[in-house]
TIRO-2110 file (N, C-alpha, C; in Angstrom, 1 decimal):
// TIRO-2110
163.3, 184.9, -14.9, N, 1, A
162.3, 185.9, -15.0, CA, 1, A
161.3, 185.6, -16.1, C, 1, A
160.1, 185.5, -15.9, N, 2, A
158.5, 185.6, -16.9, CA, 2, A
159.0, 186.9, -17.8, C, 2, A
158.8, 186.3, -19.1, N, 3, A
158.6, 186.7, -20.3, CA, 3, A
157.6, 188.3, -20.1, C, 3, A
158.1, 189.3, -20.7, N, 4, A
157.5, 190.3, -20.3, CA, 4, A
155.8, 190.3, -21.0, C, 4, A
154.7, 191.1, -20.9, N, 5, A
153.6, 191.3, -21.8, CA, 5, A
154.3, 191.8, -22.9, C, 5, A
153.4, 191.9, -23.9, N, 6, A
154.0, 192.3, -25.4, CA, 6, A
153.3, 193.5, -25.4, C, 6, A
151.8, 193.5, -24.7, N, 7, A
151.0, 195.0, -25.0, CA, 7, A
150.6, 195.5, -23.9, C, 7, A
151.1, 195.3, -22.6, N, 8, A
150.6, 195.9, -21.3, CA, 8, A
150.1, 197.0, -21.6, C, 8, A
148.9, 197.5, -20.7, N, 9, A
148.4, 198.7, -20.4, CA, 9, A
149.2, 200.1, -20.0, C, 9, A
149.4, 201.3, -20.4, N, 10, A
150.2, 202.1, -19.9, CA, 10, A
150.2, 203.1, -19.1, C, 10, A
150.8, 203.4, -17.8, N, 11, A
150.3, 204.5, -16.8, CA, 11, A
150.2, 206.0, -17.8, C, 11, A
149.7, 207.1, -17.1, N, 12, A
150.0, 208.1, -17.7, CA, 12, A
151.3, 208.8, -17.3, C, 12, A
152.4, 208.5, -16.8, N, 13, A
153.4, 208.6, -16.6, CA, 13, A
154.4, 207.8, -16.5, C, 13, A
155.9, 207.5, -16.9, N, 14, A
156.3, 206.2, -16.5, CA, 14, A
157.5, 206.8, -15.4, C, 14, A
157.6, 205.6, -14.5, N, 15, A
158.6, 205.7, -13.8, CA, 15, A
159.4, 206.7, -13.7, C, 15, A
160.2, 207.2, -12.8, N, 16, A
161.2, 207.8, -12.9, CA, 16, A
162.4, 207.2, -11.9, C, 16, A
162.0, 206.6, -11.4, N, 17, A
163.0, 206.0, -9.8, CA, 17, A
164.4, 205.5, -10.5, C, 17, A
165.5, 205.8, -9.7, N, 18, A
166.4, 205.8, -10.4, CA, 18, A
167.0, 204.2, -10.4, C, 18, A
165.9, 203.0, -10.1, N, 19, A
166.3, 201.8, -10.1, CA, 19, A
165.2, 201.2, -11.1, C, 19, A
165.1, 200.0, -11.8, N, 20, A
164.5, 199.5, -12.6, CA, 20, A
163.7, 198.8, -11.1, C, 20, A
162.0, 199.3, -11.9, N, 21, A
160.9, 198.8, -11.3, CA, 21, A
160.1, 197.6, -11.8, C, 21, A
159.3, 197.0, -11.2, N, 22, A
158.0, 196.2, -11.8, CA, 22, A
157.7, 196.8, -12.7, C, 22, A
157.2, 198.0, -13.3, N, 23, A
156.4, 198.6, -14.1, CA, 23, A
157.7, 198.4, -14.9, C, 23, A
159.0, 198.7, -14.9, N, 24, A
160.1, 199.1, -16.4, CA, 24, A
159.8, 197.6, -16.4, C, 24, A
159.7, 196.5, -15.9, N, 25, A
160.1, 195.0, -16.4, CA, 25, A
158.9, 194.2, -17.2, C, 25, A
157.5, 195.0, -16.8, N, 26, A
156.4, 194.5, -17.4, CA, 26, A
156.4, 195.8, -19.1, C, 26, A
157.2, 196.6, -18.8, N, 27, A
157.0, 197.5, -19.7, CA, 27, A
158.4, 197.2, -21.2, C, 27, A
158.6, 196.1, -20.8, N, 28, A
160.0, 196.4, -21.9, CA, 28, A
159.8, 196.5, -23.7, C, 28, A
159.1, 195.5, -23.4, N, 29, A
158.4, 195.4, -24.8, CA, 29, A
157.7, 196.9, -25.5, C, 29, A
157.1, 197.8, -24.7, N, 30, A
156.7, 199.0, -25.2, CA, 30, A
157.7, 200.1, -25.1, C, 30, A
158.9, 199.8, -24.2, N, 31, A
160.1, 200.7, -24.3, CA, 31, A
160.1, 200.4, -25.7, C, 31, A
160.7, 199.6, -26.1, N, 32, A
161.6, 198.5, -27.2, CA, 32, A
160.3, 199.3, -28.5, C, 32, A
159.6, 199.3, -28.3, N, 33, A
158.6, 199.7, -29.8, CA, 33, A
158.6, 201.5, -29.6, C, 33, A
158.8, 201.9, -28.6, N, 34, A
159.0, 203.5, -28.5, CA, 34, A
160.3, 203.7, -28.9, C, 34, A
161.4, 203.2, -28.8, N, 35, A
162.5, 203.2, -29.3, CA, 35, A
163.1, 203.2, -30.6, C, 35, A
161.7, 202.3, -31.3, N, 36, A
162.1, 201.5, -33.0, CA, 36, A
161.3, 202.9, -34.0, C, 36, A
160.4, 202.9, -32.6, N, 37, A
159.5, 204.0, -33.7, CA, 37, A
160.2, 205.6, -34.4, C, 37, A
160.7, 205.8, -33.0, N, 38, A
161.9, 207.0, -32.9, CA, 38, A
162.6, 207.0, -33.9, C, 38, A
163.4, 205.9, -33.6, N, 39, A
164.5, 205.8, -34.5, CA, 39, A
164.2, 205.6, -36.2, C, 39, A
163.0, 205.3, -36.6, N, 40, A
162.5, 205.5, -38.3, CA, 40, A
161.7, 206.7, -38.0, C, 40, A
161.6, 207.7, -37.0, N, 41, A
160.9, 209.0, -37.9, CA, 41, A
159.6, 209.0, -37.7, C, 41, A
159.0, 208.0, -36.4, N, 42, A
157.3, 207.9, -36.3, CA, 42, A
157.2, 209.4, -35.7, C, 42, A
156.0, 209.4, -36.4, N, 43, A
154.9, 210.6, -35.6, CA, 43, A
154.8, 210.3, -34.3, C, 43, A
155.0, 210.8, -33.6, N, 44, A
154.5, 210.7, -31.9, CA, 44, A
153.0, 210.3, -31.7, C, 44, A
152.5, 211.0, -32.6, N, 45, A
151.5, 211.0, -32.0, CA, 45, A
150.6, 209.5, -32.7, C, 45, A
150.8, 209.3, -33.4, N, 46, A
150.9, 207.5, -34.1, CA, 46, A
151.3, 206.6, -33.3, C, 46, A
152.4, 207.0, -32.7, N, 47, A
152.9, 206.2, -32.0, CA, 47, A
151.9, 205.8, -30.7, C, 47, A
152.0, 206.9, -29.9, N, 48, A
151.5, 207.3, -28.5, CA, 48, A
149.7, 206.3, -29.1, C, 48, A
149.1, 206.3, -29.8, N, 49, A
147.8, 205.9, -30.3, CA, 49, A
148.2, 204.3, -30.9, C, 49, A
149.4, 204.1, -31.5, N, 50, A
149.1, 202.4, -31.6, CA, 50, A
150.2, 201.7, -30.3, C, 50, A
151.0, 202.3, -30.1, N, 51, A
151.4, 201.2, -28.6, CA, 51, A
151.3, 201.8, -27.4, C, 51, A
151.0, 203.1, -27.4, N, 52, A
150.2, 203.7, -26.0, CA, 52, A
148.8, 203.5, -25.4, C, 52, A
148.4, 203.3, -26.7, N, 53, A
146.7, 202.7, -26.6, CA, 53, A
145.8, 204.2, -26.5, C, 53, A
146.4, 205.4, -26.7, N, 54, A
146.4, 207.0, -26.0, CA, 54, A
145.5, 207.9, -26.9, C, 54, A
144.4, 208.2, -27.4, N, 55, A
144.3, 208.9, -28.7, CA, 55, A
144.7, 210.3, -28.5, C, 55, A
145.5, 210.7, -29.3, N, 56, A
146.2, 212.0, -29.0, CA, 56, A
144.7, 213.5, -29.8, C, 56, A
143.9, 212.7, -30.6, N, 57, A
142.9, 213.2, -30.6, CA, 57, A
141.6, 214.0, -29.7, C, 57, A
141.9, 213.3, -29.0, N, 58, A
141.0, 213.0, -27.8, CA, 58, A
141.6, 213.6, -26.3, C, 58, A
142.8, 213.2, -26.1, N, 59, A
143.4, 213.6, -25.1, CA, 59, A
145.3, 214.1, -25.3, C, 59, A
144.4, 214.8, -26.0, N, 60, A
146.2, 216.1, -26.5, CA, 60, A
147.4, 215.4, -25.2, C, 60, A
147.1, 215.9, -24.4, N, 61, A
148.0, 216.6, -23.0, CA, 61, A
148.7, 215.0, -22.6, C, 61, A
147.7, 214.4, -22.6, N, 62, A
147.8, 212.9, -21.8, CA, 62, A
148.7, 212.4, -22.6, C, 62, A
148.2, 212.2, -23.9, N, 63, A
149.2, 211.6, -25.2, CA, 63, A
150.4, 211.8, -24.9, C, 63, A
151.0, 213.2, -24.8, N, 64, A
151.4, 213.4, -25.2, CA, 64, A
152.9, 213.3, -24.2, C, 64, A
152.2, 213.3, -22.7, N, 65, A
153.1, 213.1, -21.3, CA, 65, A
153.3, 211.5, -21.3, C, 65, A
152.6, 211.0, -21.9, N, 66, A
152.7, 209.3, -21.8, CA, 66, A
154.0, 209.3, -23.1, C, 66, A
153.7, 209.4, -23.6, N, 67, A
154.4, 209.2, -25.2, CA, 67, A
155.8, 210.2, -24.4, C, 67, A
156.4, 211.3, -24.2, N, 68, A
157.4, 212.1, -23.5, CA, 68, A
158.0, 211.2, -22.3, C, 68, A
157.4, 210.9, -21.5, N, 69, A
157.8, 210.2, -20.0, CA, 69, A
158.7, 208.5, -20.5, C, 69, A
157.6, 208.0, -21.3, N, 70, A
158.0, 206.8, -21.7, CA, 70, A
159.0, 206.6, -22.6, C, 70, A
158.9, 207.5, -23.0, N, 71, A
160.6, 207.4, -24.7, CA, 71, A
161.6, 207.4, -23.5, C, 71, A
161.6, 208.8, -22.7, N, 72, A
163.0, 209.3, -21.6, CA, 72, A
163.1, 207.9, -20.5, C, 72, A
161.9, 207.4, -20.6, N, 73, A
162.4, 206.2, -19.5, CA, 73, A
162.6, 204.9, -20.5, C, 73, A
162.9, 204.7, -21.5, N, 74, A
162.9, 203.9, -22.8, CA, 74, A
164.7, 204.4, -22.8, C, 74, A
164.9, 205.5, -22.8, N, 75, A
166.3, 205.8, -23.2, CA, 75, A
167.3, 205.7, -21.8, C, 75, A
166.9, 205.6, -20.9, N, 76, A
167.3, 205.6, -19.4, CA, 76, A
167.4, 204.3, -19.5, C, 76, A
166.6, 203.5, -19.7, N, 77, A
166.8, 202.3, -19.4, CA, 77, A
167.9, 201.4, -20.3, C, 77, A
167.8, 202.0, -21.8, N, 78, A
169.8, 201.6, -22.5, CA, 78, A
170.7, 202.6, -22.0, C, 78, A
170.5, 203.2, -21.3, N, 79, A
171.5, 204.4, -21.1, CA, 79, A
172.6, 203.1, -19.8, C, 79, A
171.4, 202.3, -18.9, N, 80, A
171.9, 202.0, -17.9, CA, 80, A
172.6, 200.3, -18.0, C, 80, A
172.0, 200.4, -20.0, N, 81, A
172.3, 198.8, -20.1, CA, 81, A
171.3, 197.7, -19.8, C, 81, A
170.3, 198.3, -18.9, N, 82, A
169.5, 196.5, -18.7, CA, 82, A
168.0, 196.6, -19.9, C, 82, A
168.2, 197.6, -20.8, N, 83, A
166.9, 197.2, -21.5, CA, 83, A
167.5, 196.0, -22.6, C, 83, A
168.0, 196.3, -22.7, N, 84, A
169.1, 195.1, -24.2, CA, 84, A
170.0, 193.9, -23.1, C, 84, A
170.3, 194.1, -22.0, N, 85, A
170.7, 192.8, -21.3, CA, 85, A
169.7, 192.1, -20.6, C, 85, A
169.0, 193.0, -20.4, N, 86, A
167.8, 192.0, -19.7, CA, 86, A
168.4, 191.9, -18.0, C, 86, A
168.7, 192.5, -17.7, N, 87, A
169.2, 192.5, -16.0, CA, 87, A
168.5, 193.4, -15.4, C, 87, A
167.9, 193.2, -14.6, N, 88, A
167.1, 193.9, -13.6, CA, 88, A
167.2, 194.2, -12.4, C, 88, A
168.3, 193.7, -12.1, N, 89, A
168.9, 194.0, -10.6, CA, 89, A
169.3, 195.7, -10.7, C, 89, A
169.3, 195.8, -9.6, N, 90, A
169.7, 197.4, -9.3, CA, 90, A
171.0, 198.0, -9.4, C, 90, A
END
């Protein structure tokens, strides 16, 4: 498997399907930085604006569902084990 992007672009919602998609495999690297940020105590909304790309200034609501959707599919995805093994099969 190709090495994921480091800063892909981000939908305004991520995934929910209960199988790992294209989008969770191009997305790992901004799981993995929604995860780090969490866990030291980032501002969401810092967050959502440096690896969401999202200005929470600008678009409160959007921020804010990108930055919410993507942590819960960020924690789903170690919940299931393949963000840290790297397995993508279903």
């Amino acid at each position: 498997m190709p090495k994921p992007p480091l800063d892909p672009e981000v939908a305004d919602v991520a995934p929910d399907d209960p199988i790992v998609t294209p989008y969770d495999q191009q997305h790992v690297v901004t799981y993995m930085r929604l995860l780090q940020a969490e866990s030291e105590g980032a501002d969401w909304r810092e967050v959502a604006r440096l690896v969401l790309h999202i200005d929470p200034e600008r678009q409160p609501g959007r921020a804010r569902d990108a930055y919410q959707s993507h942590l819960a599919r960020a924690k789903w995805m170690t919940e299931q084990g393949r963000l840290l093994r790297g397995t993508w099969s279903n």
